[in-house]
N, C-alpha and C positions, 0 to 999 in steps of 0.2 A: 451281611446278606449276600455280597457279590457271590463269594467262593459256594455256598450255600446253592445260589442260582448256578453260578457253573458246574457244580456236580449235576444238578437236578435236568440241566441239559443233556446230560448221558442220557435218558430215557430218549431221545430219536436215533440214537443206534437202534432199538428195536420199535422200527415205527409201526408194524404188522398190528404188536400190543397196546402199543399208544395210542395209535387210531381208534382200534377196535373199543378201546378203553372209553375213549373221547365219545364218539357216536354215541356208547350206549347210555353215557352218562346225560346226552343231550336228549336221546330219546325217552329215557326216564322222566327229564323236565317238562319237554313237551306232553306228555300224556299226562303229568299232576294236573299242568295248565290247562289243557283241554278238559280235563277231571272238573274242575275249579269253575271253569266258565261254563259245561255245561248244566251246572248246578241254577244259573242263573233264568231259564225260563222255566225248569220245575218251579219255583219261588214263585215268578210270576203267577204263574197259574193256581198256584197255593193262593195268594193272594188275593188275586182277581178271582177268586169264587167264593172269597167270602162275604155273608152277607153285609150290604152296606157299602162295599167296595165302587168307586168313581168308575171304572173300567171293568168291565163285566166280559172280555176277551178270554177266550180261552185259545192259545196258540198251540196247540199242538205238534206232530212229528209233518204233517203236510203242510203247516203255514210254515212251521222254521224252516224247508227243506227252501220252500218258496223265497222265502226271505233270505236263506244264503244264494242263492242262485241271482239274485236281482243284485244283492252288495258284488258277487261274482263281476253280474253285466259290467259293472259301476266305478268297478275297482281298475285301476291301471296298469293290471298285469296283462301281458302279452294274450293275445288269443286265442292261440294255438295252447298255450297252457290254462288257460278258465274254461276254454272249449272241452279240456281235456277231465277239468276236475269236476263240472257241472254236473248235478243229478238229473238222469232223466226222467221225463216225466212220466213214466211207465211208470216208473220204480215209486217217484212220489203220491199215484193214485193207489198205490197198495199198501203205503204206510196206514198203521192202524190212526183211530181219531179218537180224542177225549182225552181230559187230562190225565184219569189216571195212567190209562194204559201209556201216555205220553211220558211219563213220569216209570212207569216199570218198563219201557225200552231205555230209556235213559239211561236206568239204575242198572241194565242188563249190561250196557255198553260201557260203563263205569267199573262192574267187574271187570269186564274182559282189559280193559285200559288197566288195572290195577296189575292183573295177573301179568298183561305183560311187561309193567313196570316195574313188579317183584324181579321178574327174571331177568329185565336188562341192569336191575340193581344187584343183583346176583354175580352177572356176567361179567359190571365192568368190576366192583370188588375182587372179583379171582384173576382176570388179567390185569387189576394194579399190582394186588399182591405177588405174581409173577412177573411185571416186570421192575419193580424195587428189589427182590428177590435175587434179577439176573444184577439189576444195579450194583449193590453193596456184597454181591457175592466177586463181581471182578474189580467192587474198589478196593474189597478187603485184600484181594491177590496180588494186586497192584502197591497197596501197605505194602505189606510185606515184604514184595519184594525192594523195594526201596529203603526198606530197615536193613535187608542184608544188603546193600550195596553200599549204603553209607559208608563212611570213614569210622578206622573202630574208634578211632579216637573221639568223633563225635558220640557214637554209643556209649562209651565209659563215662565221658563226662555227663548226660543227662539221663544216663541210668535205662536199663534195658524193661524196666518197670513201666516206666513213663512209655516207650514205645508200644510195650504190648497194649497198656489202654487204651493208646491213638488209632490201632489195628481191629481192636476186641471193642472196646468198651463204645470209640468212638464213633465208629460204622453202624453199632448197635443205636444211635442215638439220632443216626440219621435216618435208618432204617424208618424208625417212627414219625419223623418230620417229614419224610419224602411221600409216605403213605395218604399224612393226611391231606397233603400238599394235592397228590394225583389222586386221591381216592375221594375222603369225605370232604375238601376243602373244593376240588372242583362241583363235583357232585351237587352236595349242599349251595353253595353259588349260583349252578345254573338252573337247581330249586326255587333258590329265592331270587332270580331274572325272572324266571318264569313267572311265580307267583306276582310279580309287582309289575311284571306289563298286563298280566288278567285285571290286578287293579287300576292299571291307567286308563285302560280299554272301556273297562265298565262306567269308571267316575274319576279321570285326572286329578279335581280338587282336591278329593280325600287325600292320593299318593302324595301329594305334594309335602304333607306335613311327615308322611313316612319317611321321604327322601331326605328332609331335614334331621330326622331322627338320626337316618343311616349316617350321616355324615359326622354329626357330635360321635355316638359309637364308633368312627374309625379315629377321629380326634384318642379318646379313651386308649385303645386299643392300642395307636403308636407310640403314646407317652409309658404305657405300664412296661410295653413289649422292649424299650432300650432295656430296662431294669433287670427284666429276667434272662436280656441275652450276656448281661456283663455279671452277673451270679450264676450263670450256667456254667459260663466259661472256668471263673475260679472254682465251682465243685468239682467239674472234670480234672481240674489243675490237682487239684486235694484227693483225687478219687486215683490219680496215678501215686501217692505217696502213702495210699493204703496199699495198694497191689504191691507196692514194693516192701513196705514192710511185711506184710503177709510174707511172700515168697521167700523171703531172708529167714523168717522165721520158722517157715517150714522147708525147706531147705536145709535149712542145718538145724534140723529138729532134734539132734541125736546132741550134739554139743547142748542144743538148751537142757535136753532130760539129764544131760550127763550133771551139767553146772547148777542144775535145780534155778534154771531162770523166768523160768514158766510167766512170774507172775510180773519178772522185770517186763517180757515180751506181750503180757496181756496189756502193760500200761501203756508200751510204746505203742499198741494198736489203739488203743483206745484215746493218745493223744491226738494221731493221726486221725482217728474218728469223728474228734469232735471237731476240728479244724473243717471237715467234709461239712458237721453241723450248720457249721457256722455259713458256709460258703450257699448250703441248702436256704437256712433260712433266711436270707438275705433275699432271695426272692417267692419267699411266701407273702410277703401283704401284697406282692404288686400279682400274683396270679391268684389269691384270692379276694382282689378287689374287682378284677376282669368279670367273671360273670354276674354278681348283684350290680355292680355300676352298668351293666347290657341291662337288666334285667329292668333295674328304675328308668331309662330312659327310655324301655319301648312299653312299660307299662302309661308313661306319661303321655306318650305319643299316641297310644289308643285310646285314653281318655279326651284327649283334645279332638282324633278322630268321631268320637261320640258326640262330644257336644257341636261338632261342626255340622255332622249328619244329622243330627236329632233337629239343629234348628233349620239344615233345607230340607226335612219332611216337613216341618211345619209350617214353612211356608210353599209347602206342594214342589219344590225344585229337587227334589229326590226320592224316587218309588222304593221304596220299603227292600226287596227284593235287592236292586243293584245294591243298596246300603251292605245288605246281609254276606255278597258275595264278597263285595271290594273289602269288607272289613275281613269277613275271614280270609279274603287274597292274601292282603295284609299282614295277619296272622301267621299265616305258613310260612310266608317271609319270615319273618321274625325268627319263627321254629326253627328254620334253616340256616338262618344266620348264627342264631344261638352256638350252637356246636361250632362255628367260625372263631369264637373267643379263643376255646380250647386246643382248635389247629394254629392258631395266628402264635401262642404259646408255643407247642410244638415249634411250631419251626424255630422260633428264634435261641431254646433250645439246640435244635440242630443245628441250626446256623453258627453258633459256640465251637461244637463238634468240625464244624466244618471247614473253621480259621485254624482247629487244631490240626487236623487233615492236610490243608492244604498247605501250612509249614511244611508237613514231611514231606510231602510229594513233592515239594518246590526247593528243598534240601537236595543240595550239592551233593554226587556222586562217588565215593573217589577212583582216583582218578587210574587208568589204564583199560578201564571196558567201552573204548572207544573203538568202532566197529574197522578204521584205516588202520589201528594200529597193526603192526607186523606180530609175527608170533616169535617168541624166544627159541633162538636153534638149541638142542641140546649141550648142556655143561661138558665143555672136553678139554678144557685147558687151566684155567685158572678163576679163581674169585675176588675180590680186590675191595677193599674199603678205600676210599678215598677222602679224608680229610672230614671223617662223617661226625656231624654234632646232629643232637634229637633233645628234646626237652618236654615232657609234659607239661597240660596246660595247668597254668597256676602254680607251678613249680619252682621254688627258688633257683636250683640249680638244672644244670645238661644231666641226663640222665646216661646218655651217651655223648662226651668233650674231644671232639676233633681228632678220631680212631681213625689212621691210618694201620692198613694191615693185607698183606698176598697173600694166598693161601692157594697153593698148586692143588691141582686135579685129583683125586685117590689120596690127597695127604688127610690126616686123623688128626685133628686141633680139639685140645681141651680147653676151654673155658673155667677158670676158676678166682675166689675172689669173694671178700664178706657180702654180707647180703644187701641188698640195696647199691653195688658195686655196678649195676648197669648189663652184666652178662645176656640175662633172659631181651633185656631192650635190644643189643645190640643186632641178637640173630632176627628176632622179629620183623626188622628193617630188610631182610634178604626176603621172604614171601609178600613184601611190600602191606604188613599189616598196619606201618607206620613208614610213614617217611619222612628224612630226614631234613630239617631246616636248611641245614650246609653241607655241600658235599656231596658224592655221587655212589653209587655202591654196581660195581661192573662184575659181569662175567662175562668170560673170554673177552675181559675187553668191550662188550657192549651195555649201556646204559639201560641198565630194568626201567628206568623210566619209558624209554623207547618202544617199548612192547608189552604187549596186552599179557596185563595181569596175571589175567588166567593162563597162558602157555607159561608164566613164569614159575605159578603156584604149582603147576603138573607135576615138570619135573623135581618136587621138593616133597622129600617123605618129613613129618615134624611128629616127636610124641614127648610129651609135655608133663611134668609132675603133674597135673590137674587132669586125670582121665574124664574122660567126658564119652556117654555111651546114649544111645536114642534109642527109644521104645523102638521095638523087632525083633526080629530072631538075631541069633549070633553070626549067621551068614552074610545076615545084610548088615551089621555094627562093621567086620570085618571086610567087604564089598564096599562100604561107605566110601563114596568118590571114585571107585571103580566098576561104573556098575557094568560094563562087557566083560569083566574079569571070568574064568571059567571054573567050575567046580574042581579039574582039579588045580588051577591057582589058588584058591580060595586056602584048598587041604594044606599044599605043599607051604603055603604064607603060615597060616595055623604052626603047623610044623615044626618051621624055621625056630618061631616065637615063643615054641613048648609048649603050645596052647592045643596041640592035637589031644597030649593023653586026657586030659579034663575036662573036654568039650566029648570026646567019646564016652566016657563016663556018664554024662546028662542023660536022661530019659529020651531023650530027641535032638539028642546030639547035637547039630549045626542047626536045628530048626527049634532049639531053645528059646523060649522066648525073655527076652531081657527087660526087664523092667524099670519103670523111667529111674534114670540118671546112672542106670546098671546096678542098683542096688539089691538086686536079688544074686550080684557075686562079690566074690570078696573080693579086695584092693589089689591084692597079685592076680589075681583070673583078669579082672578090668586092665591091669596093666598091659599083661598078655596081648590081649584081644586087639589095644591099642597100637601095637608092636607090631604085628599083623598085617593089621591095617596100612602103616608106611612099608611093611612088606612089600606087600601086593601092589603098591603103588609103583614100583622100582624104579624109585627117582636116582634121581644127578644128583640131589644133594642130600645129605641125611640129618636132620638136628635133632641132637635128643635133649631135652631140658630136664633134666634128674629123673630121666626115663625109669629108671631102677630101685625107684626110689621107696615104692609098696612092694618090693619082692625079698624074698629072704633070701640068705647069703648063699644057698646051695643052686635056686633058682636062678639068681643073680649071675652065678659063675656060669651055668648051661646057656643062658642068653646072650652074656657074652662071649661065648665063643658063636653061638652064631649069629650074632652081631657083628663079629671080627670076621667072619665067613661073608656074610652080606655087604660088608664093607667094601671088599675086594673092588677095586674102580671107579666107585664113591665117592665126592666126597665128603667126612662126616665132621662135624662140630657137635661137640659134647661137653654140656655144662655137668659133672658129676660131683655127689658126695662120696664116693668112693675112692679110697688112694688107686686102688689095685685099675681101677678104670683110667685114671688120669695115667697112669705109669705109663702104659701101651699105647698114649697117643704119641705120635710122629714130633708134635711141641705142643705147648703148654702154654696159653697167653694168663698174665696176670693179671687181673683189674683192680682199680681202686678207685674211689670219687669219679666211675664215668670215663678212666682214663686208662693204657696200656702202661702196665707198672712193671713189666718185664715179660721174655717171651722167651721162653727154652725147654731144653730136657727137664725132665726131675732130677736127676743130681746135679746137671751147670744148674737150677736153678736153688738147691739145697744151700750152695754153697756161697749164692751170691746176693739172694734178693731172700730180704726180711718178710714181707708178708707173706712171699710163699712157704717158711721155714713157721711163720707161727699158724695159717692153714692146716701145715699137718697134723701141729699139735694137736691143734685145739677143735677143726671141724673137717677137715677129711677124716672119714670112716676108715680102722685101718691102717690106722698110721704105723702102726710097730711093721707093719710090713715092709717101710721105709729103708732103701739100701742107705746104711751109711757110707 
């Protein structure tokens, strides 16, 4: 409930709507309750004319106006303020007389009390709704942004499934908790306040057995509401492990149709499903015991209110009239309350949402977007591993084992090495998407710890075997991260990349629109595009991780030469499947289990180091290209 209340505090950033919210929800109450009591000398007068009746009074609009004016005299309030509210008695000798007509002004002024009760019911609903609206619109921005800041390593291990639901699903969840919380739960509240000092006012006695009522129902109400906040919690839990199987399986929808898995992925969902089942009905008895358990104890309470009123009319200590009002006071109360079951649910629902929330927000950063840090001067000398170990979590072994390595300014270094050899980890640790347990990773000399991330990430163009492409046009895929960049930057990157003639070709050329995951191009256009993209970036450093790896061999050759063109000043690391790409770098490091296995030309390394001589054989592209 705390984190629950702490969000639900956001709502005084906009106190304009708060307020206006509050008022109108109070003014709503006071007009039921004034509704409600002045029902109470129509009654009388109903009453007292009928034949046979002990008091044969008829009070009309001139005795009541009389009669507030004297409780007015009587009353404790300030004078200046009773002087103020007092009717004058002009006004009181023109009020009509007789019951009826006393009874159709009444019922005149009960309209107008309604109409404007509809409308400040109106009012405060659409300024709740707008400010829950501004609420979970900047908590969900606030998500988010704290998913991308995270450490990737925390996103990998609890899966980017679970975070979207925390974003999407769980905002959505509070959304409905907060509503009822500032909408129908104060509302309805200060309904049934109202209603129940109309009944204290009229006849104390009677309330008293109501207020006992009230009290067993919040008894109820706390014991069901643990139940449904700790089965809340696990459906959301179970409700991120559907989203993630979905997205897995539509995601790589083409592999299931390929592999005819269809019906393997309909089961995985459907185990996932029932797990959610499970978590759902865990709390159905205790939110379907909530309303009938309300319902037996205010039905009992008004029958005990019967026989309590029924035997002081009979012994003359209660007029007919007060009975009628206090019990229907009573009543509304109840009404009012009722819908209380179903927000008290609500929240604790939310409240679930809200422990899940407030993990991520409260989720560590990582580290370098600290606002003192200094900014990285650009790359002009050298790059340096220092003694680096890295380990995934839960991983038996270093994924990266204590790599020392220099590597001068404009020098061309290949990476290469079986799979799982650490490679792709290694360069990773230079854009600080991991960092390393032991060890420091310098340029020119200065520790990327030392400075802020982001001047770090600038100067570093990366394109990656795994293209990755965002809903837009192709200007903005290739602009991505640049966005001052100039149209013609934009061309001349395209260009570099060979991605000019194939994007002129499109009906809308650079304003093609790409669709999600770039799936409306083929694997060599996506690669392109990507290519581009660290283009236009012109970084200090350049990593390609099997950049080349969806283009055919004739594209492959145009790219590398203007890769070898861009190069110029650079410099670049390159993990490739291709011989003819490793051949032309400056050196060649070797990896094996995590570790540097050898580092040199391709012939000193033909000649001397085993694993690079069975590489060519067996998994550099290309190999007959090999100088013996």
């Amino acid at each position: 409930m705390r984190n629950f209340l702490i969000f639900s505090l956001r709502m005084f950033r906009y106190p304009g709507a708060l307020i206006g919210s509050l008022i109108l929800a109070f003014f709503s109450a006071v007009g039921l309750g004034t509704a409600i009591l002045a029902i109470q000398p129509v009654l009388q007068n109903v009453f007292n004319s009928q034949p046979g009746a002990t008091d044969q009074t008829i009070r009309d609009l001139p005795v009541l106006a009389t009669e507030l004016n004297a409780r007015l005299a009587k009353s404790r309030l300030p004078h200046w303020l009773s002087d103020r509210i007092t009717i004058p008695q002009g006004i009181i000798d023109s009020l009509p007389t007789g019951a009826y007509d006393t009874a159709l002004w009444i019922f005149v002024g009960l309209g107008v009390l309604t109409i404007l009760g509809a409308t400040s019911s109106f009012l405060h609903a659409y300024l709740t709704q707008t400010l829950v609206n501004r609420i979970l619109t900047n908590l969900r921005r606030e998500a988010f942004r704290r998913v991308l800041k995270r450490p990737l390593r925390d996103v990998i291990t609890s899966g980017p499934s679970d975070m979207i639901s925390r974003v999407v699903n769980d905002t959505g969840m509070m959304s409905g908790a907060m509503l009822n919380v500032i909408g129908k739960g104060f509302a309805e509240a200060t309904k049934a306040l109202a209603a129940v000092i109309v009944a204290l006012v009229v006849d104390w006695r009677l309330s008293v057995v109501a207020v006992v009522a009230g009290g067993v129902i919040g008894v109820i109400i706390r014991q069901l509401s643990r139940r449904i906040k700790k089965g809340s919690k696990g459906a959301l839990e179970r409700q991120s492990d559907l989203y993630r199987v979905a997205t897995e399986s539509l995601q790589g929808l083409r592999v299931v149709k390929v592999h005819t898995a269809e019906r393997a992925e309909v089961g995985r969902f459907h185990k996932a499903n029932k797990k959610m089942l499970r978590e759902l009905n865990r709390v159905r008895t205790a939110r379907s015991l909530a309303s009938p358990l309300v319902e037996a104890v205010a039905v009992i309470a008004l029958g005990t209110l019967a026989l309590i009123a029924i035997k002081a009319m009979i012994d003359k200590a209660l007029d007919p009239a007060s009975f009628v009002v206090s019990l229907g006071a009573l009543g509304v109360a109840g009404g009012a309350l009722k819908p209380l079951t179903g927000v008290i649910t609500d929240i604790q629902i939310g409240t679930a949402a809200a422990d899940r929330l407030a993990e991520l927000l409260n989720s560590v950063p990582e580290p370098g977007h600290g606002f003192k840090l200094a900014k990285m001067p650009r790359h002009k000398r050298s790059l340096e591993f220092k003694d680096v170990t890295f380990s995934y979590p839960n991983q038996p072994r270093p994924a990266v084992d204590a790599i020392t390595l220099n590597i001068a300014h404009g020098e061309t270094v290949a990476f290469v090495g079986p799979n799982g050899c650490g490679k792709t980890s290694l360069l990773s640790l230079i854009p600080r998407l991991f960092d390393p347990q032991i060890g420091d990773i310098l340029i020119d000399g200065l520790n990327i710890r030392d400075f802020s991330v982001r001047s770090v990430r600038r100067q570093i163009g990366v394109v990656t075997q795994e293209t990755v492409l965002f809903s837009g046009t192709i200007r903005q895929n290739i602009s991505y991260g640049s966005t001052d960049a100039t149209e013609d930057e934009i061309i001349e990157a395209a260009r570099k990349a060979r991605a000019l003639e194939f994007i002129r070709r499109l009906p809308q050329g650079f304003d093609t629109p790409v669709a999600e995951q770039g799936l409306s191009l083929s694997g060599g256009q996506r690669q392109r595009l990507a290519i581009a993209r660290a283009i236009l970036r012109d970084p200090a450093i350049l990593i390609l991780d099997e950049a080349t790896s969806m283009i055919d061999a004739e594209s492959e050759s145009k790219i590398g030469e203007a890769i070898s063109d861009f190069s110029r000043g650079r410099t670049s690391l390159i993990v490739a499947h291709r011989l003819s790409t490793v051949v032309q770098a400056d050196r060649i490091v070797v990896m094996d289990y995590g570790k540097i296995a050898d580092i040199g030309r391709h012939h000193e390394l033909l000649g001397r180091c085993e694993i690079y001589q069975r590489l060519v054989r067996t998994q550099l592209v290309g190999s007959e290209l090999s100088p013996t």
